[in-house]
C-alpha positions in Angstrom: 30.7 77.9 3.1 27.4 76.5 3.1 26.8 74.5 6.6 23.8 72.0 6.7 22.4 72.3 10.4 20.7 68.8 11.4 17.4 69.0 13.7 15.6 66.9 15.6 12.6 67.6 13.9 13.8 66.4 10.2 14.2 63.0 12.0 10.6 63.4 13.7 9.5 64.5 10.2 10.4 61.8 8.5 10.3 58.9 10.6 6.0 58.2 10.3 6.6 58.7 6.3 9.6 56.2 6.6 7.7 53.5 8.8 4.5 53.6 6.8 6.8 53.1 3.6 8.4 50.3 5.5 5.0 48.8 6.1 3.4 49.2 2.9 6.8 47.3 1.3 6.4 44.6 3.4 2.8 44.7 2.7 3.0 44.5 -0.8 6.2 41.6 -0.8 3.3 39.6 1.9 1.1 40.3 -0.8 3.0 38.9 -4.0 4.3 36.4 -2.1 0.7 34.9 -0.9 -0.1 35.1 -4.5 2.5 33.6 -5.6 2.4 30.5 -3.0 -1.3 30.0 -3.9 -0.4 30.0 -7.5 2.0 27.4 -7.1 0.2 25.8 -4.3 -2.8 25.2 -6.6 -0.8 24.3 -9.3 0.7 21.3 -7.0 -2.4 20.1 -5.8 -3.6 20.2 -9.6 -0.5 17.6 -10.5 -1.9 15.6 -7.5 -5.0 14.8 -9.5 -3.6 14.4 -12.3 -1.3 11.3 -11.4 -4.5 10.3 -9.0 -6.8 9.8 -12.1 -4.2 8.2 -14.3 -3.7 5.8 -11.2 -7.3 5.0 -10.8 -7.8 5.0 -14.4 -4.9 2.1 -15.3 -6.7 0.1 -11.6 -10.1 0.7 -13.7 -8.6 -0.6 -17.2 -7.1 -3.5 -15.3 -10.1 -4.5 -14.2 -12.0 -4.2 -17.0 -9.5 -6.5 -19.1 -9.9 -9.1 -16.1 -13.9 -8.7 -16.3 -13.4 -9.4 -19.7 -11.3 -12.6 -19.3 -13.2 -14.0 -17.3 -16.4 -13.5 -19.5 -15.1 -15.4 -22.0 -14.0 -18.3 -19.9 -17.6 -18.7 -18.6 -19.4 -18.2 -22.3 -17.0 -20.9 -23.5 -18.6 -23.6 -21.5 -20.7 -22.3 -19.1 -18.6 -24.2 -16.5 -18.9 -22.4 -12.7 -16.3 -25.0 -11.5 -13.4 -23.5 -14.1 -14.9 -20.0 -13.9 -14.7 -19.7 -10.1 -11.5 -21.5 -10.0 -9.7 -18.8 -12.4 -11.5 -16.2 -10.4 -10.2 -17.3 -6.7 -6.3 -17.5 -8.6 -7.1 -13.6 -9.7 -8.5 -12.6 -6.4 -5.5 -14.6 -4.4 -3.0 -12.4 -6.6 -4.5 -9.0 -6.3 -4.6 -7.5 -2.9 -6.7 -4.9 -4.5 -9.8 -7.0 -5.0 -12.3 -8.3 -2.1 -14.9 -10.4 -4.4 -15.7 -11.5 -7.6 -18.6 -13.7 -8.8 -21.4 -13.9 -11.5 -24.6 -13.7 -11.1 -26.4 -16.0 -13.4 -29.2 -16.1 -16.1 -31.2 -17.4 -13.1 -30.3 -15.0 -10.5 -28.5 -17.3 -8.4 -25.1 -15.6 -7.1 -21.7 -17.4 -7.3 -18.5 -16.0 -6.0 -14.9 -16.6 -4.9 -14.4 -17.6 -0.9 -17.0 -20.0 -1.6 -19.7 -17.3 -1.2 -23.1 -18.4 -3.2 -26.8 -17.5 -2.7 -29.8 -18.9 -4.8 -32.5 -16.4 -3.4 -33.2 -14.5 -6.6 -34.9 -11.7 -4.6 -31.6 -11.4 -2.4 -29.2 -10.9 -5.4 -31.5 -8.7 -6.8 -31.0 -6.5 -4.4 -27.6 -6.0 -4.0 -26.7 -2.7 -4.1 -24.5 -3.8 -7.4 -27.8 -5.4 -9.3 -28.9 -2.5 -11.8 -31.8 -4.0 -14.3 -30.9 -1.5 -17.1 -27.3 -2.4 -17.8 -26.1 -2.4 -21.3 -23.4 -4.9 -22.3 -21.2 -2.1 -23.9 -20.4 -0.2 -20.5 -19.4 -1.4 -17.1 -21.5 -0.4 -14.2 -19.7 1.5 -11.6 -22.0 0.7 -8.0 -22.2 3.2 -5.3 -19.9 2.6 -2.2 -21.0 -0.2 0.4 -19.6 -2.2 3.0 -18.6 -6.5 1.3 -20.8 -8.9 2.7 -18.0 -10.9 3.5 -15.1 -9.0 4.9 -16.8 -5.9 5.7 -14.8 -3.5 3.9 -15.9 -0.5 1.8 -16.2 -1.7 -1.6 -17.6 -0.5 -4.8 -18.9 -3.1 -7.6 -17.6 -3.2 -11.3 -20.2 -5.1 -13.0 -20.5 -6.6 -16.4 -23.3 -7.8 -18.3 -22.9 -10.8 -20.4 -24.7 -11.6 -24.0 -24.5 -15.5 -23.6 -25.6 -18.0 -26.6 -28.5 -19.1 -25.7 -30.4 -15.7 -25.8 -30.0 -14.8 -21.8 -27.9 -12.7 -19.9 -25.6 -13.0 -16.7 -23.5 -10.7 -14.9 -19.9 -10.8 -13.6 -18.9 -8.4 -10.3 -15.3 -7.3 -9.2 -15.8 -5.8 -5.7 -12.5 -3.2 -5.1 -10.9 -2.9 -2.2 -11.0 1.2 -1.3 -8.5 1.3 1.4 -6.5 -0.9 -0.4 -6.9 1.4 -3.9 -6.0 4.5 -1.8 -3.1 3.7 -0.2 -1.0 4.6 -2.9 -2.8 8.3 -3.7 -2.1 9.0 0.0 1.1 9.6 -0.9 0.1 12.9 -2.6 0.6 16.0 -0.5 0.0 19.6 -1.1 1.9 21.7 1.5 1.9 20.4 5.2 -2.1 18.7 5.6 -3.6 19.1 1.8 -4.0 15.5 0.2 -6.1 13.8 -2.4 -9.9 12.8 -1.8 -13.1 11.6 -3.9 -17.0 12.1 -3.7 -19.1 10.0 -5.7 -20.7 12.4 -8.0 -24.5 10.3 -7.8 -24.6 10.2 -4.0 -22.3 12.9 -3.0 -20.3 10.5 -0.4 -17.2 10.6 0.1 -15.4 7.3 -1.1 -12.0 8.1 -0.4 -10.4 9.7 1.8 -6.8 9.9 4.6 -9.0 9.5 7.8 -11.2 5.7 7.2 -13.9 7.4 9.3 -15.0 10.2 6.9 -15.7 7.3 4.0 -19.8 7.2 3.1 -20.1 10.0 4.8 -21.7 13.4 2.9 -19.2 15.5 1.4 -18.3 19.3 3.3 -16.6 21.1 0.3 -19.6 19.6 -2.5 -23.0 20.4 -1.9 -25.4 18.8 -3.6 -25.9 22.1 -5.6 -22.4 21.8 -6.1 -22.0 18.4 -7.4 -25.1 19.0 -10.1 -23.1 22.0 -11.4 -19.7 19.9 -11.4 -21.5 17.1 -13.6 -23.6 19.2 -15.7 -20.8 21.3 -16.7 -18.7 17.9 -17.5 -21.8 16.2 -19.3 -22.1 19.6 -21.7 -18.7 18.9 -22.2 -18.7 15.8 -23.3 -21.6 16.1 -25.6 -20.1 18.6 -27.6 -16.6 16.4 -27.5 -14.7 19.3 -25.7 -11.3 18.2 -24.3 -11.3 18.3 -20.3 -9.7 21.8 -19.6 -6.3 21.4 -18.6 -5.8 25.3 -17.7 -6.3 25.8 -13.8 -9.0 28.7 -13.5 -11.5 29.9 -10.5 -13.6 27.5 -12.0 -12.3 24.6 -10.6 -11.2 25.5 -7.0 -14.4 25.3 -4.4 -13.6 27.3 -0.8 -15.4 26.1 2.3 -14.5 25.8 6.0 -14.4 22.4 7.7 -13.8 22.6 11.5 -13.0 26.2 11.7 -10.6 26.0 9.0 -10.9 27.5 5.8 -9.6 25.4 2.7 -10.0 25.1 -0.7 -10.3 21.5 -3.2 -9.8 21.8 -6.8 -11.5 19.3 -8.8 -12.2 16.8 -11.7 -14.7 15.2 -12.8 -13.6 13.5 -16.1 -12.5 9.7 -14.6 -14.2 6.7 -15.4 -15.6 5.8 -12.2 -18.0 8.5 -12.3 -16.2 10.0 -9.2 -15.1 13.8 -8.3 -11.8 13.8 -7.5 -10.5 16.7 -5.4 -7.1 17.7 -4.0 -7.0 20.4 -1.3 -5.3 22.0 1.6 -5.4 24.5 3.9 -5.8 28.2 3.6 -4.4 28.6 6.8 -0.7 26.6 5.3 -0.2 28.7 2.7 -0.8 32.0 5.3 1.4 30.3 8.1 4.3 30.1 5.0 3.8 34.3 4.6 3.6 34.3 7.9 7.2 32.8 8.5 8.8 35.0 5.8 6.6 37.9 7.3 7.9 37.7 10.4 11.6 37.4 9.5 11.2 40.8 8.1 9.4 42.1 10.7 12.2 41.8 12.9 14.4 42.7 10.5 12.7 46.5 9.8 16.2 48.5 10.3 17.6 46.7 8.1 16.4 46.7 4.5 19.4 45.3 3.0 18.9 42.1 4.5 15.5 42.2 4.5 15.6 42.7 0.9 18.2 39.7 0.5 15.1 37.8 2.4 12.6 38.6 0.2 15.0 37.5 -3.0 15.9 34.3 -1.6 12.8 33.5 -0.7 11.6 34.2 -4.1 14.3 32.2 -5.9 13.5 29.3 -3.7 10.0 29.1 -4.2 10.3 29.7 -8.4 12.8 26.7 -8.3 10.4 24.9 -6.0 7.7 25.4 -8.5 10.0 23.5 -11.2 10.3 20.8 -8.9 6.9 20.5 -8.4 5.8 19.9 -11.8 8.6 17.7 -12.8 8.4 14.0 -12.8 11.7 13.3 -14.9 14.7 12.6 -12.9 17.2 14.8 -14.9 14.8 17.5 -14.4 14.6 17.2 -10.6 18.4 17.1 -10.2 19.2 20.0 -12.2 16.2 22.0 -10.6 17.8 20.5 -7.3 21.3 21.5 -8.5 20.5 25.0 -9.4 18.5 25.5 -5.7 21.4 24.1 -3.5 23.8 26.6 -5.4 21.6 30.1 -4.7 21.4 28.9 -1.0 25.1 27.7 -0.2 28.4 27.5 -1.5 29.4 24.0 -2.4 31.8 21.8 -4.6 29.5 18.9 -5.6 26.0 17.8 -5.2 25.4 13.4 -5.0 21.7 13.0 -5.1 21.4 9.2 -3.9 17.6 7.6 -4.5 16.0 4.1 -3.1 15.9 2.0 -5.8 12.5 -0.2 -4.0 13.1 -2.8 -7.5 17.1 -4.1 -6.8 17.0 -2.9 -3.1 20.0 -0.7 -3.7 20.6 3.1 -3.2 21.8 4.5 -6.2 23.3 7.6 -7.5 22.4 7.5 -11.2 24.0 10.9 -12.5 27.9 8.6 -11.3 26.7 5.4 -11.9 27.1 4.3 -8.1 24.8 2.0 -5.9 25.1 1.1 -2.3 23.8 -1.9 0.0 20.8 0.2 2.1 21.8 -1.2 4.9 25.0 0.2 4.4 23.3 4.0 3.7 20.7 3.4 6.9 23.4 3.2 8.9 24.8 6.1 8.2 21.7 7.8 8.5 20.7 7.8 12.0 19.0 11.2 12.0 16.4 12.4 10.1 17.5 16.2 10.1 19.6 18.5 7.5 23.0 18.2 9.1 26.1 19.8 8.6 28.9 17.6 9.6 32.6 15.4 8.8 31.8 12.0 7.6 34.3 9.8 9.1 34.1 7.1 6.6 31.4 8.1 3.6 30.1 5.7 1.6 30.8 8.1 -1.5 34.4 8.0 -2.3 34.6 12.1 -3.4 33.5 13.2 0.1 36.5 13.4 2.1 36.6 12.4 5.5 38.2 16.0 6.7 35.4 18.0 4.4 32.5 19.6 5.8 29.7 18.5 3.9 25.5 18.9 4.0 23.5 15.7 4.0 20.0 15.9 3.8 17.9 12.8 4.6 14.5 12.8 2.4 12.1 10.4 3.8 7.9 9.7 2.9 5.7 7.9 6.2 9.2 7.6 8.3 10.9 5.8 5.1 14.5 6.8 4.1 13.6 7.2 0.0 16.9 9.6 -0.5 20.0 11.7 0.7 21.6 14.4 -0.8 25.1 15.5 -0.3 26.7 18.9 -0.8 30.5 18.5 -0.4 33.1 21.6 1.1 30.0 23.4 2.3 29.0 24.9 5.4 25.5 24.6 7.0 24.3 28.3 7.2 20.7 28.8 6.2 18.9 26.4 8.2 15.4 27.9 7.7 16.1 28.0 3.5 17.7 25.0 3.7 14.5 22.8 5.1 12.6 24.6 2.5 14.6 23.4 -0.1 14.2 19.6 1.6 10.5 20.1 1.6 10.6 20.8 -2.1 13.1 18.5 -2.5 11.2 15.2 -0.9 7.7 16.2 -2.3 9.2 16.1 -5.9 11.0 12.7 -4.9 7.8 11.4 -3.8 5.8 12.6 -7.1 8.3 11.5 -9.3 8.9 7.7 -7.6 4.9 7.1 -7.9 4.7 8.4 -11.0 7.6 5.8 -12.0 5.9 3.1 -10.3 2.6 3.7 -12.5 4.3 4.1 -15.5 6.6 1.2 -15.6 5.3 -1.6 -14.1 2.8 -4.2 -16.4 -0.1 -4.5 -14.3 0.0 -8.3 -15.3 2.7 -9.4 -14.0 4.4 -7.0 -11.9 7.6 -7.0 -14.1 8.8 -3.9 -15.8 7.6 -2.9 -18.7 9.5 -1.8 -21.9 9.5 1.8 -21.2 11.8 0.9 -18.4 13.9 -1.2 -20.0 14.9 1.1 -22.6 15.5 3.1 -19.9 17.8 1.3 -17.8 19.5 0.1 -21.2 20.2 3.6 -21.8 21.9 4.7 -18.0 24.1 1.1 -18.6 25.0 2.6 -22.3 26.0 6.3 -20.8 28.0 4.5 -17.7 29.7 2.0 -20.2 28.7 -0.6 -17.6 30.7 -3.8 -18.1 29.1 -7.1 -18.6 26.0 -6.4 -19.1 23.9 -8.9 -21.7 20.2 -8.6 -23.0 18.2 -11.8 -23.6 15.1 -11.7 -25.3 12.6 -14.9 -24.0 9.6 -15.9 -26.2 7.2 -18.5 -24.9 6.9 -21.0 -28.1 3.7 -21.4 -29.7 1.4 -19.4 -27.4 -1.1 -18.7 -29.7 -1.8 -22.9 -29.8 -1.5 -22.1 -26.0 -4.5 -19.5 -26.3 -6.3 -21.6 -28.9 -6.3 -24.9 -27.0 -6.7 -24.0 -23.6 -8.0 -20.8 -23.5 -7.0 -16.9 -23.1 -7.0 -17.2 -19.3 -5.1 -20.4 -19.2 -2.5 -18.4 -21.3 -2.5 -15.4 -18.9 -1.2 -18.4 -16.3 1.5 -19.0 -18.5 2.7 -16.2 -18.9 2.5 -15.3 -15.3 4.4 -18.4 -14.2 6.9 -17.0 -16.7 7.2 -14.1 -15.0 7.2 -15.6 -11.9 10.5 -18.0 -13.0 11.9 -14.8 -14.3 12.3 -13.6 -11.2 13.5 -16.8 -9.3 16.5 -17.4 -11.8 17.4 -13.6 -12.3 18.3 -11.4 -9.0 17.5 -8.1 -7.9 19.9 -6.7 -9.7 18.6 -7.5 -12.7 16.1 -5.6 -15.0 13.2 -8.1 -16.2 10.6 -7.2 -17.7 7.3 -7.7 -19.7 8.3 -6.5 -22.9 5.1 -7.0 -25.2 2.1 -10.2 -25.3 4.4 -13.4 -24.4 7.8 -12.0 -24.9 10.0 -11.1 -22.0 13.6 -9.6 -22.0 15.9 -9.8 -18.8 18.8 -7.3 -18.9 21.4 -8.8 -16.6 25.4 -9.0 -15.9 27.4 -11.8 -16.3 31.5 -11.9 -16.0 31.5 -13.1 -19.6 29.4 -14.9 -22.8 29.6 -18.4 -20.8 28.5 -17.4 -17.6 25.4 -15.4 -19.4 25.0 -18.6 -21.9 24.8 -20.8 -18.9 22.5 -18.7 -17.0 19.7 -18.6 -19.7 20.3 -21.9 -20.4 19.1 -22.9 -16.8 16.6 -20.5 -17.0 15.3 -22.5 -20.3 15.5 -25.9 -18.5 13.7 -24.4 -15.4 11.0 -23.7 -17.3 11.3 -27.0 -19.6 11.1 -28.8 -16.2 7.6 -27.2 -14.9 4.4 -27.9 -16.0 1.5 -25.3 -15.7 -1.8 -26.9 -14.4 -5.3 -25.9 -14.1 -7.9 -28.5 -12.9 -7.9 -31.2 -15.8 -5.3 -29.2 -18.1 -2.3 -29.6 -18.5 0.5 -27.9 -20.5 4.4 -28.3 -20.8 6.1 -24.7 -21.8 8.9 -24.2 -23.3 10.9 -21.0 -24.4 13.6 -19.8 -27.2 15.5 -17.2 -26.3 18.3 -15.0 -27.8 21.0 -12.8 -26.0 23.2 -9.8 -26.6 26.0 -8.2 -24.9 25.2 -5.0 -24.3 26.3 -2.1 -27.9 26.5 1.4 -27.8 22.9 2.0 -28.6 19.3 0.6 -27.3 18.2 -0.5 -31.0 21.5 -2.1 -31.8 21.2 -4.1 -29.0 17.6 -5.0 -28.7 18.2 -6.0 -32.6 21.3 -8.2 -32.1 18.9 -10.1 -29.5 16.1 -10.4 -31.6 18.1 -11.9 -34.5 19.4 -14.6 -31.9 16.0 -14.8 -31.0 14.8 -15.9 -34.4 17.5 -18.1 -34.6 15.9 -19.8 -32.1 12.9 -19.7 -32.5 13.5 -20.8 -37.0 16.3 -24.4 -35.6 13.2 -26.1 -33.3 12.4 -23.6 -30.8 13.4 -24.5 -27.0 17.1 -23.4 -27.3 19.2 -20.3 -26.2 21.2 -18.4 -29.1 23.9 -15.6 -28.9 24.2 -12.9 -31.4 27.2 -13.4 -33.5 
């Protein structure tokens, strides 16, 4: 019989071979990791700018349409009184705006706030007064502190072709703080976030710390920013699409403050502004470093080491789904399939702030709870394993062990998520999938907010609508109606008194809209003067009789601007709720006619 004699030296032999083994594995898994984290961490901050420059670029159009408005009022008369008038009503309902005012054919400066100033040589040197405007393209101004309330402010200017062969100007001062409040909301990692240089003066116009605004830009030298605008001029001369592929050509690496960070760019907005997104080197190393050292101390053991290494893996490739997904049935199954490679559980409730109804709702069950209700059972913002005495959620049972994860953006509760029969056991995995989880949230409730909202009026627009039809069609919710509202003969509105004067209308519309209707109902904007409400009502009468106040209400007010004057009235024609979004919005609009074709003013039901 053969007998295999064990030394000491065949453990000494091997053991260097077997620790530099061990250390070049875990070299090579901190490797493809790193990459892996930059890839998707780049890929993150890329999203950022995109929502950014759709954001800036719907604020830009906005303006643009208001300039325009405007323009028109003053070349119809010439009348300052009327002009300034509907320019202090614009500037009163947009927190976004600091100043407008025209600068007339002989230089003398007129402007909301009862700001004026005849010296021609004064206006002409405003930092917003360019002599080589064209009448086709806005002028964009370079950042500067308002003369009047001192804030940082750039100038959208318009020159005007008026009929009697000269030329005045209208201005639109923006508030910056005020326009980057909402893109502060986009993170990359722990400390990245979304900033913009102004590509003619290299300044930084916006940016998370107020005391960093005007001044010269770290990551874009002036070298840098020639390149940067050259290379998007040669595109746009030889009508190239923007690139949409995320190369080395886009990402800039510098060091601010001993720190080493990177800012990938674009330079393709209308504001003639760089927009960058960036974030530290030194996060996406510290996130190796965590997994790193886990397997450090875990050399004996490979196994679990291994296990490490794949969870960590999974986590992060379903974390890079969430992070480009802005759909909520994406998020929830991307959510759905995370939660289940980390922990055992029977069902996952995935509750969201609903900021339009006030309400936190649970869309994939149809359920919605008071907040109130949800922030008191919140009282801790941590991932917590625990027995709910008495949930809010009816399938969690009181003597279940469930997870509840708290998601929250600046100290704000925006979401919980439940997993029921499951035990908290991965603490460190499990805060990674909140991280992922409460970034997408974030993304995905801006993005909603951009997208469907009408910039006019604040009401939804008809993208949401069908959307909300559609949840109420899938949930077979009760009592539910939708009234479509047309304002009766706007276009004599427009004609007679003027476009802007009809742009009051149908804001006062909107505004009664949302007197006579609660939160919990859906109204919205849904194209020019027509509106559509989707609301609940215990039956036809109770829905006939709320419309048919809603009529009177706005039969009963008068809209008034200086010396004009103009009753309003509305036909409008309702639906219960069918089984599909076009049946219904086409029951409605047959009402609608109706109403509109037996003397307007009146509120018809679909037969």
């Amino acid at each position: 019989m053969l007998h295999l004699k064990l030394q000491p030296k065949l453990f000494i032999s091997i053991i260097y071979p077997l620790l530099a083994l061990i250390v070049i594995s875990l070299m090579y898994v901190g490797y493809s990791d790193y990459k892996y984290i930059k890839t998707n961490t780049y890929q993150q901050a890329k999203n950022n700018l995109d929502i950014a420059n759709e954001y800036l670029d719907q604020h830009l159009n906005a303006v643009n349409n208001q300039l325009f408005l405007l323009g028109e009022t003053y070349r119809y008369n010439y009348n300052l009184t009327d002009f300034l008038l509907s320019a202090q009503y614009i500037l009163d309902n947009e927190n976004k705006y600091l100043e407008i005012g025209l600068l007339t054919e002989k230089d003398e400066y007129y402007a909301t706030n009862y700001v004026y100033n005849t010296y021609a040589a004064d206006n002409r040197s405003r930092v917003w007064f360019n002599e080589k405007m064209n009448y086709d393209t806005p002028f964009i101004s370079p950042l500067y502190r308002s003369e009047q309330t001192q804030k940082w402010t750039v100038a959208i200017v318009r020159l005007l072709n008026l009929s009697n062969g000269k030329t005045a100007r209208l201005v639109l001062e923006l508030d910056i703080l005020g326009l980057y409040d909402k893109l502060s909301l986009l993170k990359t990692l722990m400390n990245g976030y979304v900033y913009a240089v102004d590509s003619k003066t290299g300044q930084i116009v916006m940016h998370p710390d107020p005391s960093r605004i005007s001044t010269q830009s770290i990551s874009l030298s002036p070298i840098e920013i020639k390149r940067i605008v050259s290379n998007a001029q040669l595109k746009k001369d030889v009508n190239e699409e923007p690139n949409s592929e995320l190369t080395t050509k886009n990402i800039i690496n510098y060091s601010y403050q001993d720190q080493t960070k990177f800012s990938i760019y674009q330079a393709d907005n209308q504001l003639g502004w760089i927009l960058l997104s960036n974030s530290n080197n030194a996060d996406m190393k510290y996130k190796v470093f965590n997994i790193g050292v886990v397997s450090f101390v875990l050399l004996a053991m490979i196994g679990v080491l291994s296990m490490i290494y794949f969870i960590s893996n999974r986590v992060h490739s379903k974390g890079q789904v969430l992070s480009g997904s802005t759909r909520l049935e994406d998020i929830y199954l991307a959510l759905s399939q995370m939660a289940s490679e980390l922990t055992h559980f029977d069902n996952m409730f995935f509750i969201i702030y609903n900021p339009y109804n006030r309400h936190f709702e649970e869309p994939v069950n149809n359920l919605s709870f008071n907040a109130d209700d949800v922030l008191t059972e919140i009282t801790q913002d941590k991932v917590e394993a625990l027995k709910i005495p008495a949930p809010l959620i009816t399938d969690i049972f009181p003597h279940q062990t469930c997870i509840r994860i708290p998601l929250y953006n600046k100290g704000e509760l925006i979401g919980v998520i439940y997993l029921t029969n499951s035990n908290l056991k991965s603490l460190h995995f499990m805060n990674i999938f909140r991280n992922y989880a409460q970034s997408a949230l974030i993304n995905m409730l801006l993005t909603q907010k951009i997208r469907s909202e009408d910039s006019m009026t604040q009401l939804m627009n008809k993208v949401y609508l069908r959307q909300q039809m559609g949840t109420q069609i899938r949930c077979k919710t009760p009592d539910t109606y939708l009234a479509m509202i047309d304002i009766d003969d706007f276009k004599l509105i427009n004609d007679h008194f003027g476009h802007l004067f009809g742009d009051r209308v149908i804001i006062k519309t909107a505004d009664m809209l949302r007197h006579y209707f609660n939160h919990r109902a859906v109204t919205s904007r849904y194209g020019g003067e027509e509106f559509a409400v989707l609301f609940y009502a215990v039956d036809e009468q109770q829905a006939y009789q709320k419309l048919e106040e809603f009529r009177y209400g706005i039969e009963t007010t008068a809209i008034k601007s200086e010396l004009k004057q103009c009753d309003l009235t509305v036909s409008i024609g309702f639906s219960a709720l069918r089984d599909s979004i076009d049946k219904t919005i086409y029951d409605a609009d047959r009402a609608l006619y109706l109403a509109k074709n037996n003397n307007k003013n009146k509120v018809y039901q679909s037969v």
